[in-house]
VEXTOR-72209 format. One record per residue (C-alpha): residue number from 1; x, y, z. Coordinates in Angstrom, 1 decimal. Example, Ala and Ser with C-alpha at 12.3 -4.5 7.8 and 13.67 -1.06 7.14 Angstrom:
REM residues 2
     k       px       py       pz
     1     12.3     -4.5      7.8
     2     13.7     -1.1      7.1
***
This chain:
REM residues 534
     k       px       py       pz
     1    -57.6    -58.1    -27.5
     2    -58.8    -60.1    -24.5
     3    -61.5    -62.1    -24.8
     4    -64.1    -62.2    -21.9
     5    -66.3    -64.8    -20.7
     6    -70.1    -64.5    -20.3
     7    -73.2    -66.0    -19.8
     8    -76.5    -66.5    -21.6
     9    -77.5    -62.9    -20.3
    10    -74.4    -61.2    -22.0
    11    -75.8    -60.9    -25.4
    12    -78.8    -59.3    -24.7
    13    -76.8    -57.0    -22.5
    14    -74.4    -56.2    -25.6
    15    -77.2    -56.0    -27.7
    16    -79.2    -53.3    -25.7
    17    -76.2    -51.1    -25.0
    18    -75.3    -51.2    -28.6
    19    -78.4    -50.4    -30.2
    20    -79.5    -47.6    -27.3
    21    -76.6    -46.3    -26.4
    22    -74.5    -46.1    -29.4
    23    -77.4    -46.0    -32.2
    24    -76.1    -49.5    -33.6
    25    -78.6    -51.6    -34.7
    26    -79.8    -55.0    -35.1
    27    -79.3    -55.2    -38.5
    28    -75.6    -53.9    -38.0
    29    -75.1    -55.7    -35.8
    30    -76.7    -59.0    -37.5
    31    -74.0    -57.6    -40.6
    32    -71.0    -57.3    -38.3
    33    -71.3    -60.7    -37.0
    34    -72.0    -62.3    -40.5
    35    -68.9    -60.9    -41.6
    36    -66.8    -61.7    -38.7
    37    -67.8    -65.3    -39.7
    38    -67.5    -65.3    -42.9
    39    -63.6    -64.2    -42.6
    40    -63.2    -67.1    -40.2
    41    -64.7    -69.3    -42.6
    42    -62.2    -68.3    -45.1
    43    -59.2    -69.0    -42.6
    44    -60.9    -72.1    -41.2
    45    -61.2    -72.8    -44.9
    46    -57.2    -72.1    -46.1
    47    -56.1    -74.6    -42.9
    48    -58.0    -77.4    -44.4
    49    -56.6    -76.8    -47.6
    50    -53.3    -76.4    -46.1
    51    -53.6    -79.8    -44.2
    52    -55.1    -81.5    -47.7
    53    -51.6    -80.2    -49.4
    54    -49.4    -81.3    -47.2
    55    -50.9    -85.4    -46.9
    56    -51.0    -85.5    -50.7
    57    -47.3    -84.5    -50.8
    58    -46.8    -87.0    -48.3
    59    -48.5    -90.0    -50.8
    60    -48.5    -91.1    -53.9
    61    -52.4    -89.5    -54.5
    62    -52.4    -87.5    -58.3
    63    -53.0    -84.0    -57.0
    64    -54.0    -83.4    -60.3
    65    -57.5    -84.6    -59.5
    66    -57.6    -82.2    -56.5
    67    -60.1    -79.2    -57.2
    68    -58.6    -76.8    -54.2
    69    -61.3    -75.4    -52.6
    70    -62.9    -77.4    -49.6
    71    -65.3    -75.4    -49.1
    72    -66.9    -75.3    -52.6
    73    -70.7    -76.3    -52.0
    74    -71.9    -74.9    -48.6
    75    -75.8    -75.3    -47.3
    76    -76.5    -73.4    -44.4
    77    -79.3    -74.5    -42.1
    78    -81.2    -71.5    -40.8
    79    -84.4    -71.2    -38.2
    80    -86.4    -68.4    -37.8
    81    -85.0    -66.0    -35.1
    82    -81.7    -64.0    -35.2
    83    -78.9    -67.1    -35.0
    84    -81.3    -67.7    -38.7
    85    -80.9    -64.3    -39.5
    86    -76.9    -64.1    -39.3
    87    -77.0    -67.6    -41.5
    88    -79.2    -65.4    -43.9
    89    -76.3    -62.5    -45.0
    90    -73.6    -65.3    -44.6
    91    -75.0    -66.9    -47.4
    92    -75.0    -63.2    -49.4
    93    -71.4    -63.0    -48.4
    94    -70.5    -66.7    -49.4
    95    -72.4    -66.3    -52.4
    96    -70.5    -62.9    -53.4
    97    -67.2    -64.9    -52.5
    98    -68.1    -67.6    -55.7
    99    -69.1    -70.5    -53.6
   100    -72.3    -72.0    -54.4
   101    -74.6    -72.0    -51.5
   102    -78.0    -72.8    -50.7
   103    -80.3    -72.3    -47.5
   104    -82.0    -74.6    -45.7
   105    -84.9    -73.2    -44.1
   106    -86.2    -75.2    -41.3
   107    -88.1    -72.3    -39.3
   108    -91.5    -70.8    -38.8
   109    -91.4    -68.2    -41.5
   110    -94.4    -66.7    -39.9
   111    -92.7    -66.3    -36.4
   112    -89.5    -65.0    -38.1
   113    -87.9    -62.0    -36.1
   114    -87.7    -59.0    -37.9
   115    -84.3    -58.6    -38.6
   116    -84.0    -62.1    -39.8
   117    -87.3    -61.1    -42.3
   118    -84.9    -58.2    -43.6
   119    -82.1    -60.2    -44.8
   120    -84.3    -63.1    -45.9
   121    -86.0    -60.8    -48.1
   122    -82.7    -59.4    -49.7
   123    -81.4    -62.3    -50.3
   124    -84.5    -63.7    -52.0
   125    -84.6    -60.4    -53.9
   126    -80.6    -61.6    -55.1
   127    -81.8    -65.1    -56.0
   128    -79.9    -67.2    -53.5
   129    -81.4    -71.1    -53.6
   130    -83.7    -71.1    -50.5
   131    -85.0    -74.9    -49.8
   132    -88.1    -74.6    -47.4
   133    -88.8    -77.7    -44.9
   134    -91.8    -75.8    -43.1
   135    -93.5    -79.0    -42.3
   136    -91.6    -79.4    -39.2
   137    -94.7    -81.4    -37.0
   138    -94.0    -84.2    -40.1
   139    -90.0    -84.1    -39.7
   140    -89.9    -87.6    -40.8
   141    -91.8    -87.6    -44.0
   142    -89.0    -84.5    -44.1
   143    -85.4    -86.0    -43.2
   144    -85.1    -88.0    -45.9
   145    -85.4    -85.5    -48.7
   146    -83.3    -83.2    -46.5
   147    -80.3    -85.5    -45.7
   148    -80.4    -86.5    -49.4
   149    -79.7    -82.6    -49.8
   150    -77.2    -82.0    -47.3
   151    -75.3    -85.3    -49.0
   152    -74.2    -82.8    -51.7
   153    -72.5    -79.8    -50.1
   154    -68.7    -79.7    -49.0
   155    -69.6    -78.3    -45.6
   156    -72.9    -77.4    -43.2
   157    -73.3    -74.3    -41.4
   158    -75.8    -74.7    -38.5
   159    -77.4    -71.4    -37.8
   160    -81.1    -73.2    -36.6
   161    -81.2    -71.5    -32.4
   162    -78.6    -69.1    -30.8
   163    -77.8    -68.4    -27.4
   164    -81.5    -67.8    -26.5
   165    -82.4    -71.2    -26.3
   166    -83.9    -72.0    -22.9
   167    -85.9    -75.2    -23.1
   168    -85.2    -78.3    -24.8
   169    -85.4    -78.5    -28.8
   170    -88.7    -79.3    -29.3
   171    -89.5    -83.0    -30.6
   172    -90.1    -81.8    -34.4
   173    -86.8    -80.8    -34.3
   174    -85.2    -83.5    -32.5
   175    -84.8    -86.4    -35.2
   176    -83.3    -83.6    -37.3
   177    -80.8    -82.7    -35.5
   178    -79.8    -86.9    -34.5
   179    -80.2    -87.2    -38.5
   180    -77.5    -84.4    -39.3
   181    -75.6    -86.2    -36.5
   182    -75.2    -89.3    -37.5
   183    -74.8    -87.6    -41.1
   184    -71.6    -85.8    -39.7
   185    -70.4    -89.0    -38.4
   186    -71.0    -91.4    -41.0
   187    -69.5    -89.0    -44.2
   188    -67.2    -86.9    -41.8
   189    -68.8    -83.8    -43.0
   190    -67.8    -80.7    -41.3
   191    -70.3    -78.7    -39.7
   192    -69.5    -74.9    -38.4
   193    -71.6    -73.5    -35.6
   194    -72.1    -69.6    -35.9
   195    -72.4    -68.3    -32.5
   196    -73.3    -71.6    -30.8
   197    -73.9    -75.2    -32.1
   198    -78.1    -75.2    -31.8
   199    -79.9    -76.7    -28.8
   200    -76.8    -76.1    -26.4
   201    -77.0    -74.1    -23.1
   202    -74.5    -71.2    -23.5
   203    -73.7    -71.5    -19.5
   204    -73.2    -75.2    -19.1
   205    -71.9    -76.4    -22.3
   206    -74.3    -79.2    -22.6
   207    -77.8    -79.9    -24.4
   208    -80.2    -78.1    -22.9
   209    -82.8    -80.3    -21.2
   210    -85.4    -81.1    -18.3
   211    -86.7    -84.0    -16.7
   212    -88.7    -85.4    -19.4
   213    -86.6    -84.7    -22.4
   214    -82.9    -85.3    -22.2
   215    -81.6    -82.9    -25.0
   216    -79.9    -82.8    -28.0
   217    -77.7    -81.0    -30.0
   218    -76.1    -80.1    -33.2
   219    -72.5    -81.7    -32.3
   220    -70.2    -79.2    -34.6
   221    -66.4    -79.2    -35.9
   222    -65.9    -75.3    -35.1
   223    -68.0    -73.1    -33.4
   224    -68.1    -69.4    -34.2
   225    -68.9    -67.7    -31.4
   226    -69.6    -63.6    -31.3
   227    -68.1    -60.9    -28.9
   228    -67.4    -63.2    -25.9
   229    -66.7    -67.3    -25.2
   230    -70.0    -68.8    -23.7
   231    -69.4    -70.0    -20.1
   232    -70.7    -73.6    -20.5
   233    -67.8    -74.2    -23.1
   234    -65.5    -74.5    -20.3
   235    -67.3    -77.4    -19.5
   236    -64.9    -80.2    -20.4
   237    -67.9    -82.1    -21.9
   238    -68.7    -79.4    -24.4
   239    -66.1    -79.7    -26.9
   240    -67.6    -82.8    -28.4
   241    -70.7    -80.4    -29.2
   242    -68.7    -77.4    -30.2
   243    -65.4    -78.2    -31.7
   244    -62.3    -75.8    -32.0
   245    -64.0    -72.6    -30.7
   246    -63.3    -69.0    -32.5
   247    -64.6    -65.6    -30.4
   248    -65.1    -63.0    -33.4
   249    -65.9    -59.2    -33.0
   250    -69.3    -57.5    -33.6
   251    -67.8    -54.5    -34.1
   252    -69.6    -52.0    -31.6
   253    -67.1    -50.6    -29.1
   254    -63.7    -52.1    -28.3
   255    -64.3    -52.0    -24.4
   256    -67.9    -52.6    -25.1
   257    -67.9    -56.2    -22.5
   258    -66.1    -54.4    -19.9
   259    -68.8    -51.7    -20.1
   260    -72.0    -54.7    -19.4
   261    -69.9    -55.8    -16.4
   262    -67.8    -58.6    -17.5
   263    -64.5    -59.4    -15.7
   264    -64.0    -62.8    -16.2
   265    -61.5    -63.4    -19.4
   266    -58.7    -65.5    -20.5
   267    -55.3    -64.8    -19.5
   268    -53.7    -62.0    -22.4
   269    -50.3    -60.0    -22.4
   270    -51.1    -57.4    -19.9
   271    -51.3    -59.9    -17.3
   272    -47.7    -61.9    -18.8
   273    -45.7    -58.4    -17.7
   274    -42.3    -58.9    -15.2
   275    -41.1    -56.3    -13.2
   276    -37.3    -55.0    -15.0
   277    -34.5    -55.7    -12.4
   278    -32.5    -53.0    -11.9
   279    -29.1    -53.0    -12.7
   280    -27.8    -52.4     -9.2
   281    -30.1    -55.3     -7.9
   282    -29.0    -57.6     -5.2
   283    -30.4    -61.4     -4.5
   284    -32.5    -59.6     -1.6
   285    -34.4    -57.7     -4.3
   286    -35.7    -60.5     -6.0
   287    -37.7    -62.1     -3.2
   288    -36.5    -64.4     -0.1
   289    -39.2    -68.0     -0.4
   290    -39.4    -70.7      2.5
   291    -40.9    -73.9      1.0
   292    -42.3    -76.0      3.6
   293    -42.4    -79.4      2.3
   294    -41.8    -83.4      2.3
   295    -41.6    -86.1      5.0
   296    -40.0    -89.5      5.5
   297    -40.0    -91.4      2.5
   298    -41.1    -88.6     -0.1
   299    -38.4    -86.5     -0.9
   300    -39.5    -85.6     -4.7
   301    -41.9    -83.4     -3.9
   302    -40.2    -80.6     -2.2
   303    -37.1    -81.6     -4.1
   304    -39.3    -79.6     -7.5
   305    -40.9    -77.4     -6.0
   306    -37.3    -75.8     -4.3
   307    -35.4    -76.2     -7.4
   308    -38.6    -74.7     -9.7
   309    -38.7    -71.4     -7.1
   310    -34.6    -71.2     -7.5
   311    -35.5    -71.7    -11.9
   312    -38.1    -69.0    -11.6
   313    -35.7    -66.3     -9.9
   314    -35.9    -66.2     -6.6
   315    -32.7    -64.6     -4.9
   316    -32.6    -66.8     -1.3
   317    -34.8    -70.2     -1.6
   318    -35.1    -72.6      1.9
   319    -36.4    -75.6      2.2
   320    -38.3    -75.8      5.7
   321    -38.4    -79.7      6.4
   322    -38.2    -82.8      8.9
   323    -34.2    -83.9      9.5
   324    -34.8    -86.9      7.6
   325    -35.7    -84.9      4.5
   326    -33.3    -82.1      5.1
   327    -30.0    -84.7      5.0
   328    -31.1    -86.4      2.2
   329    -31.9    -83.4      0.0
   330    -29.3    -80.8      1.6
   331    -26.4    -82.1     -0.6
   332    -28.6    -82.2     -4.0
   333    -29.9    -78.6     -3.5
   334    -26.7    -76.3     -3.8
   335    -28.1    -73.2     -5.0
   336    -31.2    -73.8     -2.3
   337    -30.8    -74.0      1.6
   338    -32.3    -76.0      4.2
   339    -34.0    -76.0      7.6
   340    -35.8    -78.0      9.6
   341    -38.4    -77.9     12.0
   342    -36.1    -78.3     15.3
   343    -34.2    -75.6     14.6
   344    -36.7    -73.3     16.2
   345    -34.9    -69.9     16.4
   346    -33.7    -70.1     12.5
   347    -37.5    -71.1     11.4
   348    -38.8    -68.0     13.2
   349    -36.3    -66.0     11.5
   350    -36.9    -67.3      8.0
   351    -40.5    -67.4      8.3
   352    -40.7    -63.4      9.2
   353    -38.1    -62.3      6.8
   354    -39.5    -64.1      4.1
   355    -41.6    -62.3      1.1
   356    -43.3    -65.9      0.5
   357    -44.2    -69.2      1.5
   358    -45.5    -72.0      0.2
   359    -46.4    -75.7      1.8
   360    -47.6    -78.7      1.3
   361    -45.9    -80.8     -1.5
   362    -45.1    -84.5      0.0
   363    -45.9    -83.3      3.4
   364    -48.6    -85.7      3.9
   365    -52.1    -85.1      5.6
   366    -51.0    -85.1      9.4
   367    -51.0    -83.3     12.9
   368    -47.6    -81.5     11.7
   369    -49.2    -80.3      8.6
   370    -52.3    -78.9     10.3
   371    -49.9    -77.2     13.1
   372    -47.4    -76.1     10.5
   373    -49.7    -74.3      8.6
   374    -51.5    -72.7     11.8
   375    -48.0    -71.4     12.5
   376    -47.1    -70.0      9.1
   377    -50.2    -67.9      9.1
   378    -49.8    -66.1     12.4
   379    -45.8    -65.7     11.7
   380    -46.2    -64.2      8.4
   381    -48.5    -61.8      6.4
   382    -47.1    -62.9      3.7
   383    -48.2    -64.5      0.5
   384    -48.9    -68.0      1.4
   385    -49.2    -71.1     -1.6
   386    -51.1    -73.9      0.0
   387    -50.7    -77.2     -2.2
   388    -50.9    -81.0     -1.9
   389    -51.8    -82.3      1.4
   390    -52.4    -78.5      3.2
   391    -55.1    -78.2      0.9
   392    -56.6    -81.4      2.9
   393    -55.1    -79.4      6.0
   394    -56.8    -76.5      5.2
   395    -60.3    -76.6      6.8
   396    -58.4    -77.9     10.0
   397    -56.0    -75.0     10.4
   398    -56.0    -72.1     13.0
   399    -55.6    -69.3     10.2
   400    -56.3    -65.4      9.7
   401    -58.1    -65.0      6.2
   402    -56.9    -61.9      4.4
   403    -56.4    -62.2      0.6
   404    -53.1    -63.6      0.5
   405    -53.6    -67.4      0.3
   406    -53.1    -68.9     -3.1
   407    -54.9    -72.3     -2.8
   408    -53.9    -74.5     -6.0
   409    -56.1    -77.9     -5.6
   410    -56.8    -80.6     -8.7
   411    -60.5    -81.2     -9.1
   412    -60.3    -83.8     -6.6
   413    -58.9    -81.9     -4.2
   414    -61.3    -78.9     -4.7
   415    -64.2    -81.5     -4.3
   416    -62.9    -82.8     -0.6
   417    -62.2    -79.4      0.3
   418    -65.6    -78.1     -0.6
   419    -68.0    -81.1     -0.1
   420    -68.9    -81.5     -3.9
   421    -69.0    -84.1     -6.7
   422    -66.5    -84.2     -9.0
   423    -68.9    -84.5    -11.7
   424    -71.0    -81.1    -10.3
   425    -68.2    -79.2    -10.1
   426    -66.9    -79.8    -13.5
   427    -70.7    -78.6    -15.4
   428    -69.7    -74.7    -14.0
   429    -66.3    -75.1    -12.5
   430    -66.0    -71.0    -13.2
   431    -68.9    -70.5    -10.7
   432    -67.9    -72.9     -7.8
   433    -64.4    -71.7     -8.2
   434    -65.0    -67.7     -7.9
   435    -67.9    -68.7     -4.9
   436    -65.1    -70.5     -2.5
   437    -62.4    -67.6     -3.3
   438    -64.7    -65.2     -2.7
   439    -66.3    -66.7      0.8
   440    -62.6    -67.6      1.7
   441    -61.0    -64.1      0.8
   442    -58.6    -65.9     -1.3
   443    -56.8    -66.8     -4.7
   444    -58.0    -70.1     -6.2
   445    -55.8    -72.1     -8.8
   446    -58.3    -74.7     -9.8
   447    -56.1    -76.6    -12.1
   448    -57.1    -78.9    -15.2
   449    -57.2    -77.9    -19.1
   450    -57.8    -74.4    -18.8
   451    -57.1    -73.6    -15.3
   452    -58.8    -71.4    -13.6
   453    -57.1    -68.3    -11.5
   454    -59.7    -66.2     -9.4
   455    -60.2    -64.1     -6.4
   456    -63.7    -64.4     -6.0
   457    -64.8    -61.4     -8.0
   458    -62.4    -62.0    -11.3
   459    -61.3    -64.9    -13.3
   460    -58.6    -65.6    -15.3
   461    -58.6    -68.5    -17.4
   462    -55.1    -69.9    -18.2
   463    -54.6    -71.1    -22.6
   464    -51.4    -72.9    -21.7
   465    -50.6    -76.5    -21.1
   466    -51.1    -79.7    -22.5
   467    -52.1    -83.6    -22.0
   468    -48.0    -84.4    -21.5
   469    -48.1    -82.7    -18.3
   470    -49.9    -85.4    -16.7
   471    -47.8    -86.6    -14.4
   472    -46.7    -86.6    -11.0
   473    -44.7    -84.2     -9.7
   474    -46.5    -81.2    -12.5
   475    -48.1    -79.7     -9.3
   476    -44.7    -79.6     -7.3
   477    -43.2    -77.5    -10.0
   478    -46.3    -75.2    -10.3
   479    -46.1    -74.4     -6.5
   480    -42.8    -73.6     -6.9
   481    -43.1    -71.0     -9.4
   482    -46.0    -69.2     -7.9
   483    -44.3    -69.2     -4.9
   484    -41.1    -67.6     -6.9
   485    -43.5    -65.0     -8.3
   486    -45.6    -64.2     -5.4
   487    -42.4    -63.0     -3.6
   488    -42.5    -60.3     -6.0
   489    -46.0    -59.7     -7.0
   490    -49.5    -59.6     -5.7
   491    -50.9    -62.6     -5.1
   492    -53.3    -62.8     -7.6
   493    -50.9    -61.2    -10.4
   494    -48.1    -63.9     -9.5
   495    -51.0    -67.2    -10.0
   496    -51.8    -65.8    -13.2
   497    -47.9    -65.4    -14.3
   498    -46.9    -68.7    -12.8
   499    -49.4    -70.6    -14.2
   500    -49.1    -69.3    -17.9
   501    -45.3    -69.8    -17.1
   502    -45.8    -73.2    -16.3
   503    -48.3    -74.6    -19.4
   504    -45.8    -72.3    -21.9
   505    -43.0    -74.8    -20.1
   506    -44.7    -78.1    -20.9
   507    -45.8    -77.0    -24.4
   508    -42.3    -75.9    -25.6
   509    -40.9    -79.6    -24.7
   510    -44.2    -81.1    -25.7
   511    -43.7    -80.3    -29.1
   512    -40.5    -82.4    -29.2
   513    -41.4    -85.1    -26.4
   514    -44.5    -87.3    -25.9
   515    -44.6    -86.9    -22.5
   516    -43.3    -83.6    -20.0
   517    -41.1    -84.3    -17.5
   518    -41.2    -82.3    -14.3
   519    -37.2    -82.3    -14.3
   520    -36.9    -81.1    -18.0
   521    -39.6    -78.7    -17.0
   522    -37.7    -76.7    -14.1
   523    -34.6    -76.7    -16.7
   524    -36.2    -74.5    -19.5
   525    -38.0    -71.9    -16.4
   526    -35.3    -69.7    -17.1
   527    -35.5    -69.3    -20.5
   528    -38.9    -69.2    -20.7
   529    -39.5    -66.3    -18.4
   530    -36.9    -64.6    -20.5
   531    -38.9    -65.1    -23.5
   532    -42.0    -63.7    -21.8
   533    -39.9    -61.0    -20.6
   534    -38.9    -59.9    -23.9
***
């Protein structure tokens, strides 16, 4: 099932169309998500035990001494409203499961939300241990007893605010939430956030705050999240707040985020489709690419990026260059050809029979670029993948804008191109990247951890890759392959393919190797689109 991306605004959207149009209500749907996270819990639960099992096998430790279950003693902290309310049946459901569990009421039971009244009263009616800290104005007189408390239990389940939050945590709360904190720190106790960790903002990832208070938050090991992943945890910054992330069903409608108007998602199978070859298919059929690429002195470049086209299938690959780089790569690239820029009638030729292009790698940020890509774009209209130095080039070319350019910048590229702080950029790169793709009437592969693919009115988030990639030369590759692709698919369709295809590369050989090689990368193309085929 794919799992969409939204924004503070999504849940009350879910909510509404749930409960009016489909008769579900709150307190279903306040069940629903307590069960999807109580089922997590019990997975998140057999990995630690799996992990705990495999490092005493490893020593000498007597696992006679070890009790099995982690998660034996749970305290769940819960406030007031509906994120409270959800920590209320998980407790019934942990409870029925033989854990021993108590509540740690830190809310306003007068200001309690309805639904959240319900299951407090059932599960005072059961006999569950509630502990009440109402006297939150005297938190400090408070912390002590509380922390004293939470030094007992095997894990702590932060149900205090959900996504509603939209002002800073007030001050009563705040040394409570440093306290559990430092806590976590200090006795490396787990902590599971259900839904989000309390006092983040669901669309930037980051404590919420204003100019006189800074913020804080719960900082959790896993986050439970319901129905959709929160925008803000794309923020790079937010994972030291939410931990490994889980997106768990409420159970309404299958198609029920598609319905409230999402269309952002990570990448899932549907997009990961190829085309099947027919059997009577010749290398025209399987897409003619000129790479435009490299200058005096920097060879490596369009070097990978050829050879990563000729891995990912293309039938006819050429490499469009200066002479210089042409007679020192010509012999190297046998199952490539070659060009270069003198040979005026040939270029014309290859550029208009062509089914893509890409340019850019090792080009260098110059005259030639800005002209070379001014002539592709008239020559062509073709899908066009503009890396490296024509990104730079790209504000500075004559071109016609028409949905088939498949810009793939770093963050630092992006931020020249677009006139934007690194550092702004990263607290919503979803939103800057859809807003230049859409003004442009373009694809946009902004690349990082969890790249982003988009065409100003979708995004695809990519879930492949890893820290090994980091390395010159990773790029290169990447343009190759969309380039591949895009002779044979839409432009949009062929950056999502491509850049799955890539990560899925460098995490294969990661798993062996501490580091990716771009070379040992283009080897393993093949195999790997065979295994996505299959």
């Amino acid at each position: 099932m794919a799992i969409y991306i939204g924004d503070k605004t999504t849940t009350a959207k879910v909510d509404r169309t749930c409960i009016e149009k489909y008769g579900i209500s709150e307190l279903v749907l306040m069940e629903n998500a307590a069960t999807s996270a109580f089922y997590r819990i019990l997975e998140i639960e057999k990995e630690i035990y799996r992990n705990i099992k495999d490092r005493i096998r490893d020593t000498d430790f007597d696992s006679s001494i070890f009790s099995g279950l982690p998660f034996k003693r749970i305290a769940i902290l819960c406030g007031s409203g509906n994120n409270g309310g959800d920590g209320f049946v998980l407790a019934r459901k942990l409870k029925a499961a033989g854990r021993k569990v108590d509540i740690l009421f830190v809310g306003n039971q007068d200001k309690m939300s309805q639904s959240a009244q319900t299951n407090y009263d059932i599960i005072q009616r059961l006999g569950l241990g509630i502990k009440h800290y109402d006297n939150m104005a005297d938190i400090e007189s408070e912390i002590e007893s509380l922390m004293t408390e939470i030094d007992k239990y095997d894990v702590l389940i932060d149900a205090i605010f959900g996504v509603g939050i939209n002002r800073p945590v007030a001050s009563k709360y705040r040394p409570l939430f440093e306290a559990v904190n430092s806590y976590r720190l200090k006795n490396e106790t787990r902590i599971i956030g259900i839904d989000i960790p309390s006092g983040l903002d669901p669309d930037t990832g980051l404590p919420v705050s204003d100019r006189k208070n800074p913020g804080v938050a719960i900082r959790c090991d896993y986050t439970i999240s319901f129905d959709y992943f929160k925008k803000g945890f794309l923020n790079y910054e937010s994972e030291e707040y939410t931990g490994r992330v889980y997106v768990e069903s409420l159970g309404c409608k299958k198609d029920i985020l598609e319905e409230v108007g999402l269309r952002d998602r990570f990448i899932s199978k549907k997009d990961l489709e190829f085309n099947r070859p027919k059997q009577c298919s010749h290398k025209g059929d399987f897409g003619k690419v000129c790479i435009f690429a490299g200058s005096k002195g920097f060879y490596g470049a369009a070097r990978l990026a050829t050879e990563s086209a000729v891995g990912a299938g293309s039938g006819l690959v050429t490499l469009i260059s200066d002479p210089d780089v042409q007679a020192v790569l010509a012999p190297n690239l046998v199952e490539a050809m070659t060009c270069n820029y003198g040979d005026q009638a040939r270029l014309d030729r290859l550029t208009e029979s062509a089914n893509s292009i890409a340019i850019g790698p090792g080009m260098g940020m110059n005259q030639l670029c800005i002209d070379t890509l001014s002539y592709i774009s008239f020559r062509t209209s073709r899908p066009i993948v503009v890396d490296a130095d024509a990104i730079n080039a790209f504000k500075e070319a004559d071109l016609s804008l028409s949905g088939r350019y498949i810009l793939t910048p770093h963050l630092g590229e992006f931020s020249r191109l677009i006139g934007l702080e690194v550092d702004l950029i990263k607290k919503d790169r979803l939103y800057y990247a859809k807003k230049y793709a859409r003004e442009n009437q373009l694809v946009l592969v902004l690349k990082g951890k969890n790249t982003i693919i988009t065409d100003g009115t979708r995004a695809i988030v990519n879930t492949t890759g890893n820290e090994g990639m980091a390395r010159g030369g990773m790029g290169d590759c990447l343009t190759g392959i969309i380039a591949s692709l895009a002779a044979k698919y839409d432009p949009f369709e062929a950056a999502c393919k491509g850049v799955y295809l890539h990560g899925l590369c460098g995490d294969l050989i990661y798993r062996d190797s501490f580091t990716v090689s771009p070379s040992d990368l283009i080897k393993i193309i093949p195999k790997v689109m065979k295994l996505m085929y299959n």
